[in-house]
TIVODO-274109 format. One record per residue (C-alpha): residue in three letters; x, y, z. Coordinates in Angstrom, 1 decimal. Each point is the difference from the previous one (the first is absolute). Layout:
REM TIVODO-274109
+------+--------+--------+--------+
! resn !   east !  north !     up !
+------+--------+--------+--------+
!  ALA !      X !      Y !      Z !
...
+------+--------+--------+--------+
***
This chain:
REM TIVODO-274109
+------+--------+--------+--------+
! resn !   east !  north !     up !
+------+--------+--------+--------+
!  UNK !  -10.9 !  -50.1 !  -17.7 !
!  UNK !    0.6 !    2.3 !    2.3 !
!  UNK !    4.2 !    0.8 !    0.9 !
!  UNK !    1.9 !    2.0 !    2.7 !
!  UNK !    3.4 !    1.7 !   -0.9 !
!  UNK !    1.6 !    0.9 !    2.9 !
!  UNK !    3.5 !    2.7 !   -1.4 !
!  UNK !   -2.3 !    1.3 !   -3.2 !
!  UNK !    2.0 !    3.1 !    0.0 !
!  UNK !    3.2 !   -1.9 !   -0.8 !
!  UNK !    0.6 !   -0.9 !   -3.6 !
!  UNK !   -1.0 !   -3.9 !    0.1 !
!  UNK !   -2.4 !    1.0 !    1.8 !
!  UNK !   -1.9 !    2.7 !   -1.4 !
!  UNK !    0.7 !   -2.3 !   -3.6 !
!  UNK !   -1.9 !   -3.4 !    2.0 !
!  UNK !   -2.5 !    2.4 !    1.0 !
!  UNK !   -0.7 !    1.3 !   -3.6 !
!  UNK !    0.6 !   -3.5 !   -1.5 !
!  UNK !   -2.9 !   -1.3 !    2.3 !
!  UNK !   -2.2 !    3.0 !   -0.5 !
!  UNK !    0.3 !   -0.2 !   -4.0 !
!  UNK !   -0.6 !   -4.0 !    0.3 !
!  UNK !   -3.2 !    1.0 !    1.8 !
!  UNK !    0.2 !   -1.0 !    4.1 !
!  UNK !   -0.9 !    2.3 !    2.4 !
!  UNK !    3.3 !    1.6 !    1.6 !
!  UNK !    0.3 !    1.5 !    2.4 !
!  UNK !    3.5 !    1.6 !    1.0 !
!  UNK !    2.1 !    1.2 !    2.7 !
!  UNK !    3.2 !    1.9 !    0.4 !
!  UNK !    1.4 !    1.6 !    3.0 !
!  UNK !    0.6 !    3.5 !   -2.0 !
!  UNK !   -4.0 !   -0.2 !   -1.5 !
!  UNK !   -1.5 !   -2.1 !    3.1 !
!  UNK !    2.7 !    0.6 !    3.0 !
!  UNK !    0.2 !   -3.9 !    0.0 !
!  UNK !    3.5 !   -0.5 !    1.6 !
!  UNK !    0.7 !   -4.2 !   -0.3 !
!  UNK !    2.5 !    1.1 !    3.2 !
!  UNK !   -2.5 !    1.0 !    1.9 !
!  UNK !   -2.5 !   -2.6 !    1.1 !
!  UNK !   -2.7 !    2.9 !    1.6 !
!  UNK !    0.3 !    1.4 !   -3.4 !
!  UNK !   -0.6 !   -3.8 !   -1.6 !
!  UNK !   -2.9 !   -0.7 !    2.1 !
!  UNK !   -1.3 !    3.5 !   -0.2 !
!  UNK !   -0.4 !   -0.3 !   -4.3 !
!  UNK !   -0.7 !   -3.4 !   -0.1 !
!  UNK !   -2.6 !    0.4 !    2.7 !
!  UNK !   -2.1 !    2.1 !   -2.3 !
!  UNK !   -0.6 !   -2.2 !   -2.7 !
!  UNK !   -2.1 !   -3.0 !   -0.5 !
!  UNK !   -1.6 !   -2.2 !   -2.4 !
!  UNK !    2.5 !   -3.1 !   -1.4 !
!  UNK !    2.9 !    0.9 !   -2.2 !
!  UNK !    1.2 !   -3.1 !   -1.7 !
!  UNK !    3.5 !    1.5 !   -1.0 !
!  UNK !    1.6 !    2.0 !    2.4 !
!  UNK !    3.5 !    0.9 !   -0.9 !
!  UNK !    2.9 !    1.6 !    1.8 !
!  UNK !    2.4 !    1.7 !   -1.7 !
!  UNK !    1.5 !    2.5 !    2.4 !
!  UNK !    4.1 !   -0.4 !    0.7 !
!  UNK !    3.1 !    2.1 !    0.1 !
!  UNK !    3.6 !   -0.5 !   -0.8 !
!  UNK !    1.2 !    3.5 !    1.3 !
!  UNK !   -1.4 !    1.2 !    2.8 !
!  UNK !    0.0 !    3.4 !    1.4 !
!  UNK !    3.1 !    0.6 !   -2.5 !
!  UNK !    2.1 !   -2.4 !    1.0 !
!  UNK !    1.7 !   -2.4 !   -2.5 !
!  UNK !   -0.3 !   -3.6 !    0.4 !
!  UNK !    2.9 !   -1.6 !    1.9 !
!  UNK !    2.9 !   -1.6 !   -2.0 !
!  UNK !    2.1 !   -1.0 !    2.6 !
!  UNK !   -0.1 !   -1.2 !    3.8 !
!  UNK !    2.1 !    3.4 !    1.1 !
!  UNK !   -3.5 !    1.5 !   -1.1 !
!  UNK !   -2.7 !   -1.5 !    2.1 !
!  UNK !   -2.1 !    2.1 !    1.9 !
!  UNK !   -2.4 !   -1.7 !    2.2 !
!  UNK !   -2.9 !    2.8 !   -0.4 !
!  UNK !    0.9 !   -0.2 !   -3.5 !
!  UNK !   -0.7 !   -4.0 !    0.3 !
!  UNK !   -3.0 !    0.6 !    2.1 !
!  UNK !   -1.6 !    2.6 !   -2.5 !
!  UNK !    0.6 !   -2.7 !   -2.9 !
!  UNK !   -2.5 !   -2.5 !    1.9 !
!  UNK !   -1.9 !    2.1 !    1.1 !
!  UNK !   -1.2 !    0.9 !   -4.0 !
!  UNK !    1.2 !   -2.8 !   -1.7 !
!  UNK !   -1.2 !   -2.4 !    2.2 !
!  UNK !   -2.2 !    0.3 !    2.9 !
!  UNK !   -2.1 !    2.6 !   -1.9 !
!  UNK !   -1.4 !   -2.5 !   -3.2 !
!  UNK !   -1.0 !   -2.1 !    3.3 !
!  UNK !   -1.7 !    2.4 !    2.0 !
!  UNK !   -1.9 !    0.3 !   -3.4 !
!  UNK !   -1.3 !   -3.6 !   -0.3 !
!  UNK !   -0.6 !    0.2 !    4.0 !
!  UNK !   -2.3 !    2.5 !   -0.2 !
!  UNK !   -1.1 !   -0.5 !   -3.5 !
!  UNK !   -1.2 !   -4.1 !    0.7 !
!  UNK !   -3.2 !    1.3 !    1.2 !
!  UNK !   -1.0 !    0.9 !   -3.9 !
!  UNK !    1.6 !   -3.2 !   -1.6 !
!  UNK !   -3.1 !   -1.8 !   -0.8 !
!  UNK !    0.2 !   -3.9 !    1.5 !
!  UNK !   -2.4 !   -1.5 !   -2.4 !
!  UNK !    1.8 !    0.7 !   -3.0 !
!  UNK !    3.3 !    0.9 !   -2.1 !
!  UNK !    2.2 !    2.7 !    2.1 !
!  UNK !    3.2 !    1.1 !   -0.8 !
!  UNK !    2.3 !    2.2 !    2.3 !
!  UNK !    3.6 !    0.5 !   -1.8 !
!  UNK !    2.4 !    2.7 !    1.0 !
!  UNK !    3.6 !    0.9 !   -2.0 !
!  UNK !    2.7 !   -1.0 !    1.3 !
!  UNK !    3.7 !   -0.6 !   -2.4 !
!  UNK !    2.4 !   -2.6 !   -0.9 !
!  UNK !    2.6 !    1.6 !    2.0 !
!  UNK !   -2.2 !   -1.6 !    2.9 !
!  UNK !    1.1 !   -3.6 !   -1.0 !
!  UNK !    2.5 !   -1.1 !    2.5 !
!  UNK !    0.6 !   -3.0 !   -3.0 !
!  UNK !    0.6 !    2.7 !   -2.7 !
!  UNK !    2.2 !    2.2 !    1.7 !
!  UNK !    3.7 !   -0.1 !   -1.5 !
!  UNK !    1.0 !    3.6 !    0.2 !
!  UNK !   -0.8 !    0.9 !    3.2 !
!  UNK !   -0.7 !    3.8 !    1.5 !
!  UNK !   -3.1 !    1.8 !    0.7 !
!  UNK !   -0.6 !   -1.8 !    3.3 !
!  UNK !   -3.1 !    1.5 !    1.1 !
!  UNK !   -1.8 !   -0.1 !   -3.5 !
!  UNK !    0.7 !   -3.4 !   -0.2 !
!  UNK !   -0.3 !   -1.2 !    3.1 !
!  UNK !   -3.7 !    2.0 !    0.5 !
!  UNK !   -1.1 !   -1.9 !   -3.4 !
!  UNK !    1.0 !   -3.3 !    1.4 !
!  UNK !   -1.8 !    0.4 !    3.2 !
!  UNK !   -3.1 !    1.2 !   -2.1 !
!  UNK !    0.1 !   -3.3 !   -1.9 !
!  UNK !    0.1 !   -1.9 !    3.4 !
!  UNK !   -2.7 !    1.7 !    1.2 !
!  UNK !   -2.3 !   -0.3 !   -3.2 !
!  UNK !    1.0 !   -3.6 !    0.2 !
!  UNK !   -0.8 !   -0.4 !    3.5 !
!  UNK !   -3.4 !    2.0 !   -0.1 !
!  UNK !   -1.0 !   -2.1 !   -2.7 !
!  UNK !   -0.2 !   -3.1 !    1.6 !
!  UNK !   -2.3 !    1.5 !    2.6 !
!  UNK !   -1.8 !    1.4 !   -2.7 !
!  UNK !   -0.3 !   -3.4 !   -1.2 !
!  UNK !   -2.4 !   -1.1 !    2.9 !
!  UNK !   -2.6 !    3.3 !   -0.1 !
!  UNK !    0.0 !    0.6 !   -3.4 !
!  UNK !    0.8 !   -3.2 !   -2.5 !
!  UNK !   -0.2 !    1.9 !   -3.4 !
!  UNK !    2.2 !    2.7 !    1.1 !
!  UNK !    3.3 !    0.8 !   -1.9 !
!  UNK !    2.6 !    1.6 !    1.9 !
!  UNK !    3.5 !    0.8 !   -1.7 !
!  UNK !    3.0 !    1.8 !   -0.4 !
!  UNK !    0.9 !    1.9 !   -3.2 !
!  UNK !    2.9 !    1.2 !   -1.9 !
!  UNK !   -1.0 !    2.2 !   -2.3 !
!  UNK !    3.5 !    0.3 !   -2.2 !
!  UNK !    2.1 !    3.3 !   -0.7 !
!  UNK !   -2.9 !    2.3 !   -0.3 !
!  UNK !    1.0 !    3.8 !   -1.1 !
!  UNK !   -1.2 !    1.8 !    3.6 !
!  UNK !    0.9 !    2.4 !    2.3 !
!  UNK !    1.1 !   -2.8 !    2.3 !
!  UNK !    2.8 !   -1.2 !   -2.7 !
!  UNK !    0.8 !    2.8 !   -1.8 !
!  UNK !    3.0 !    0.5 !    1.7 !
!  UNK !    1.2 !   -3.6 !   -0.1 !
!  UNK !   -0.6 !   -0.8 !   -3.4 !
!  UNK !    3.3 !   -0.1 !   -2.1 !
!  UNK !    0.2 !   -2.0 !   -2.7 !
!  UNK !   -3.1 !   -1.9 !    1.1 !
!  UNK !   -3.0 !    0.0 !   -2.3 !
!  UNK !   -3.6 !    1.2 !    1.7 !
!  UNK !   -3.4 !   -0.3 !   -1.5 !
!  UNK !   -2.7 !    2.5 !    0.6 !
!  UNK !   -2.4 !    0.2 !    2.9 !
!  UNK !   -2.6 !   -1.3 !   -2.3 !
!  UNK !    1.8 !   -2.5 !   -1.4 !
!  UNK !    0.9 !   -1.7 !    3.1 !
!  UNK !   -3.6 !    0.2 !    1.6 !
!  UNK !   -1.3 !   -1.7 !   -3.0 !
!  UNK !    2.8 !   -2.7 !    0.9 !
!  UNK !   -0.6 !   -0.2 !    3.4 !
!  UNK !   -4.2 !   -0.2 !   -0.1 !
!  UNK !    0.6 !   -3.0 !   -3.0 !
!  UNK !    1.9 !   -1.6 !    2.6 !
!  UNK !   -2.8 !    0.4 !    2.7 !
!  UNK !   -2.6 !   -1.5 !   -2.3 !
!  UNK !    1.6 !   -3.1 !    0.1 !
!  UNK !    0.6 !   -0.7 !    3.2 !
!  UNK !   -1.8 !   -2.8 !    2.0 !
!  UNK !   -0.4 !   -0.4 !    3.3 !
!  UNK !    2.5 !   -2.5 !    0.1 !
!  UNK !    2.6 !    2.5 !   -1.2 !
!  UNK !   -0.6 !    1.8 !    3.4 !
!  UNK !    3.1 !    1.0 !    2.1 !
!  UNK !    2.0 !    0.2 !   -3.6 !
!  UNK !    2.7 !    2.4 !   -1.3 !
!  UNK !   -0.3 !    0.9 !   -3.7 !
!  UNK !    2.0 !    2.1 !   -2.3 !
!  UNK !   -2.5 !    2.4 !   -2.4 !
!  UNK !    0.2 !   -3.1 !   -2.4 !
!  UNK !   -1.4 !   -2.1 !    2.6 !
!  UNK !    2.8 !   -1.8 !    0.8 !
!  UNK !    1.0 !   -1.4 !    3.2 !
!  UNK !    2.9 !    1.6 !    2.0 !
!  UNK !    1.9 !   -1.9 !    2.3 !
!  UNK !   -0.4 !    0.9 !    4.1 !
+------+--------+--------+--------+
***
């Protein structure tokens, strides 16, 4: 198998990466500090992307950022900021797409593909009950839209594909470090093992899902 992990430098990432590697695919990995691959940018998308080829069967998206350019996430309306709101879609949303827009070309049509990117719980509109962090959240619910929609099209060109949306749990990063509390976090490595368990199972008829790192379905 061979698998594309777009955000390797990041720690579920770089531990998917590994994972795959020891399991014995062919990886190959990008990061925007290794590879200048900015998910923001769609010359920089098209420009790494353009230089592979070959089919990859997994390719995996696990770029995403809760503070950005230092600024806290918002906990109250007073707070919004609409470059701050802008900058959240722009990497939390739009970027996993520009990914599979550019990456389709690679997605073999005659067989098994799987495109899944991480999104968060705190992207369910149906879970939400305590409220704040507007553009996190609302970034991770339009990513789920978008997977959702892009599979269906999907659907038509490529029938065995798998395209989904990922929560990977509390996962001891950079990214939540500063967030964490009381909350229990698993390792890198532990939650890559989760997440590519859950990816083996899917089917095709799973596409356009949301599922937790147990493989659990999240509500929209």
């Amino acid at each position: 198998m061979r698998a594309l992990v777009i955000g390797a430098s990041g720690g579920i990432g770089g531990a998917l990466a590994a994972r795959l590697g020891a399991d014995g695919a062919e990886v190959v990995a990008l990061s925007r500090s290794a590879d200048g691959l900015d998910v923001t940018d769609e010359r920089s998308v098209a420009a790494a992307l353009g230089r592979l080829e070959g089919a990859f069967e997994l390719v995996l998206v696990a770029t995403g950022g809760l503070r950005i350019d230092g600024q806290e996430p918002e906990k109250t309306l007073k707070s919004l900021d609409a470059s701050r709101l802008a900058a959240q879609f722009a990497l939390n949303a739009t970027g996993p797409l520009l990914v599979l827009k550019h990456a389709l070309r690679l997605m073999p049509r005659d067989r098994r593909a799987v495109f899944a990117a991480l999104s968060a719980r705190v992207g369910s509109i149906g879970d939400n009950r305590a409220g704040g962090w507007y553009g996190y959240r609302a970034a991770k619910a339009a990513l789920n839209q978008l997977l959702r929609t892009a599979a269906i099209e999907l659907a038509r060109t490529h029938p065995r594909a798998v395209v989904v949306a990922l929560h990977p749990g509390t996962v001891a990063t950079p990214l939540t470090e500063r967030y964490l509390g009381r909350h229990p976090a698993v390792p890198p490595e532990t939650s890559a093992d989760n997440l590519l368990r859950v990816l083996s199972d899917l089917t095709p008829e799973d596409s356009g899902g949301f599922r937790d790192w147990a493989g659990k379905e999240i509500a929209w």
